[in-house]
C-alpha positions as CSV (number, residue, x, y, z in Angstrom):
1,X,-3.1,-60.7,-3.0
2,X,-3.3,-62.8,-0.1
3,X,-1.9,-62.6,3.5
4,X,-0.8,-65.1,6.4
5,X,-2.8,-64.5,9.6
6,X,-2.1,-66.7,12.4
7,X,-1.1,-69.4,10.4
8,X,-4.3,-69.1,8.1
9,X,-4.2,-68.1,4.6
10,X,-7.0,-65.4,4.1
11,X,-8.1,-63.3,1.4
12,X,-6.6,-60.1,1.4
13,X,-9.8,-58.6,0.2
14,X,-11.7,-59.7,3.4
15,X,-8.5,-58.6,5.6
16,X,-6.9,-55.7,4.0
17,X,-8.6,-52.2,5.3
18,X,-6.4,-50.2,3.1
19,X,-7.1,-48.3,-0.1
20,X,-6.4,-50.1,-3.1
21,X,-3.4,-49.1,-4.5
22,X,-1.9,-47.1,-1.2
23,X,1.4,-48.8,-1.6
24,X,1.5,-48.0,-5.4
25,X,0.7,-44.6,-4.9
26,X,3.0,-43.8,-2.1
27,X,1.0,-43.2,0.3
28,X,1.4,-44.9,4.1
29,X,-1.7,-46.2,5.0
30,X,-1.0,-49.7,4.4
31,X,-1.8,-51.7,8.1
32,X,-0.3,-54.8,6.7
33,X,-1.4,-57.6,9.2
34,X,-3.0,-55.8,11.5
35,X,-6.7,-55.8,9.8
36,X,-6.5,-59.6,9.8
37,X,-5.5,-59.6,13.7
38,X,-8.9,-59.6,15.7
39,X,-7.1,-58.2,18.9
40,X,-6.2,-55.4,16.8
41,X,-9.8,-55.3,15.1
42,X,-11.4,-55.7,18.9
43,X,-8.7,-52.5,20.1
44,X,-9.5,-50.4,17.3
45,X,-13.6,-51.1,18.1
46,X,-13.4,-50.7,21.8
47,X,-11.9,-46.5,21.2
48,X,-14.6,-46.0,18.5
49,X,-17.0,-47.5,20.9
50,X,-15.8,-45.7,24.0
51,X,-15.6,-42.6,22.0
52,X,-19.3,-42.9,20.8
53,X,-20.2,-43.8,24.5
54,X,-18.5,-40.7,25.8
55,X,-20.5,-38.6,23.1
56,X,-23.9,-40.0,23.1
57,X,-24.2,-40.8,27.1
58,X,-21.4,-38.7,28.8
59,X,-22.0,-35.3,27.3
60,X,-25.4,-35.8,27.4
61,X,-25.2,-36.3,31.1
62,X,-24.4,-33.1,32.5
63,X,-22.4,-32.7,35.1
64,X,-23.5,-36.4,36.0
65,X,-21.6,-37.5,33.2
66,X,-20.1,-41.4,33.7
67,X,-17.5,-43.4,32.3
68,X,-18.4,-46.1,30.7
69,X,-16.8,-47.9,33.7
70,X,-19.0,-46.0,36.0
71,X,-22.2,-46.9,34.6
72,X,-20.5,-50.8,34.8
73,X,-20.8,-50.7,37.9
74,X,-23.7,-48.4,38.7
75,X,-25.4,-51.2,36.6
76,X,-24.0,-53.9,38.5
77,X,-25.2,-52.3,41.7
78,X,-28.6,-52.0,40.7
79,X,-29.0,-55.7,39.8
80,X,-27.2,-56.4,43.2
81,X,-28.3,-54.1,45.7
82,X,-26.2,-54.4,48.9
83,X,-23.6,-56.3,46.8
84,X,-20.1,-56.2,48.8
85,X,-17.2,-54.0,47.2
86,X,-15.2,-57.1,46.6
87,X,-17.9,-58.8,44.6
88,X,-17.9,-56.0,42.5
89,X,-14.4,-56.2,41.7
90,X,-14.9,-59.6,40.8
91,X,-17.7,-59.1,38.7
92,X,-16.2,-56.7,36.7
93,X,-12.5,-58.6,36.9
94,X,-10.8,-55.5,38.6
95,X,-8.5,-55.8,41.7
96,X,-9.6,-54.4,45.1
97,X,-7.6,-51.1,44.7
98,X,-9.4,-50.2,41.5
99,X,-12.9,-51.3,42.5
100,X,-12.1,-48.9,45.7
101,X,-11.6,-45.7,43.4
102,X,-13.8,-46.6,41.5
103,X,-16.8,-46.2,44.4
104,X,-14.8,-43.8,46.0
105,X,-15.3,-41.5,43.0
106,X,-19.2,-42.4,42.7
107,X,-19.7,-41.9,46.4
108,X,-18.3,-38.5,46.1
109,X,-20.5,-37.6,43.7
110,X,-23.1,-38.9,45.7
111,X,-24.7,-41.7,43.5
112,X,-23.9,-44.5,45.8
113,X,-23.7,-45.2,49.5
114,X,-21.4,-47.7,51.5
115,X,-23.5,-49.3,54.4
116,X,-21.9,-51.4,57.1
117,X,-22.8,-55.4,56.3
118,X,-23.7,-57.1,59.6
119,X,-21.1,-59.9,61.2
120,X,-18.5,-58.1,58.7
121,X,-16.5,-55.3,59.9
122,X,-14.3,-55.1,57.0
123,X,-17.5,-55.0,53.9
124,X,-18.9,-52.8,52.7
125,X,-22.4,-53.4,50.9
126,X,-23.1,-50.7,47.9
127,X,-26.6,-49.0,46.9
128,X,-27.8,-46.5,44.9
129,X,-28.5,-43.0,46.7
130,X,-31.8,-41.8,45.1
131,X,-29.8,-38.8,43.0
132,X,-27.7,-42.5,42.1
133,X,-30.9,-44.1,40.8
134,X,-32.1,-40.9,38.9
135,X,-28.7,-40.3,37.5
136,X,-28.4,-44.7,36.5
137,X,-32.2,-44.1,34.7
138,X,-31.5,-41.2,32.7
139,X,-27.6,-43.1,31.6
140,X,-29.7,-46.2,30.8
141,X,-32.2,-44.3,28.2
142,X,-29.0,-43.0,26.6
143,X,-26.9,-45.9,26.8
144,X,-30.1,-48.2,25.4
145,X,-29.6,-45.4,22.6
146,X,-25.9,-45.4,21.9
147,X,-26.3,-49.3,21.4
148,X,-28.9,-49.2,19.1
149,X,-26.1,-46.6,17.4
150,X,-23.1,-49.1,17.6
151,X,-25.2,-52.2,16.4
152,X,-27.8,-50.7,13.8
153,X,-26.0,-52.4,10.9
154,X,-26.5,-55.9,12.7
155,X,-29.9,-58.0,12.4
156,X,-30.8,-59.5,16.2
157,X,-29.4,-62.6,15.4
158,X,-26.4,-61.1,14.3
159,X,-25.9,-59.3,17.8
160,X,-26.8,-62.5,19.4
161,X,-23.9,-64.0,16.9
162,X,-21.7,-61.3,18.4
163,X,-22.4,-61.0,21.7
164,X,-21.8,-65.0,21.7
165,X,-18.2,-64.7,19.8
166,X,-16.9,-61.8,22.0
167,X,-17.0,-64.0,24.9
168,X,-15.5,-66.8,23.1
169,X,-12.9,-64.3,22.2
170,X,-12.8,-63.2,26.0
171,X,-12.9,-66.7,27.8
172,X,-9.9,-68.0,25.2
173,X,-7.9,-65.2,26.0
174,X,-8.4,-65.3,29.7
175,X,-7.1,-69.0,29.6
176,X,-3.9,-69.5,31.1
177,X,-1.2,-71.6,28.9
């Protein structure tokens, strides 16, 4: 059997996730294109991802639990101390409004502080409160462990290799037409 997929011929064997024989049998499990779509593929790997993250580093966390979105920018923070709100947003390609909530939830929670930047009434520079950095060390040991989880089948190179195509993948689709 083979399929179309974006103007390619390709093997249904390397594309087709369902059973053999669903269709025959009655059953509705047949995805049809879908397994040979990689934004499909990349949608259906960012939930399994996310859930594992919320398992193996939320829960684990207490009542300190993050998001995966959270420890983004806890992360980012860290690397950057006194890094401006709007820098943030930009480095994690998410508008002002979102980046605001986003530090307004993890100031509240008392895991990191606005200070005043000089000669700029209107920034804000971020750090980590101490109970931020204790909180970011303890996500980091089980974050360090849920990727070992989600790429244990992969050699290094073959992380490298997908590290390197995901951004391919990302840059193309940012592109404008």
């Amino acid at each position: 059997m083979r399929n179309r997929v974006a103007g390619e011929v390709a093997d249904a064997s390397l594309v087709d996730a369902s059973p053999a024989g669903a269709v025959a049998s009655g059953r509705r499990d047949d995805l049809g294109v879908l397994p040979g779509l990689v934004g499909y593929n990349l949608r259906r790997t960012q939930e399994a991802v996310f859930g594992a993250f919320m398992e193996m580093v939320t829960g684990k966390l207490d009542s300190a639990g993050l998001t995966p979105g959270q420890f983004g920018v806890l992360a980012i923070v860290v690397a950057n101390p006194g890094l401006k709100q709007i820098e943030l947003g930009t480095a994690l390609g998410v508008d002002r409004s979102t980046i605001v909530a986003a530090v307004d939830k993890l100031e509240n929670r008392g895991l990191v502080e606005r200070r005043p930047v000089p000669h700029d009434r209107r920034a804000h520079a971020l750090t980590l409160t101490a109970e931020g950095q204790r909180v970011y060390r303890r996500a980091l040991t089980l974050v360090d462990r849920h990727e070992a989880k989600i790429a244990g089948g992969l050699t290094p190179a073959e992380r490298s290799q997908l590290l390197d195509l995901l951004g391919r993948v990302q840059r193309a689709a940012q592109q404008r037409p």
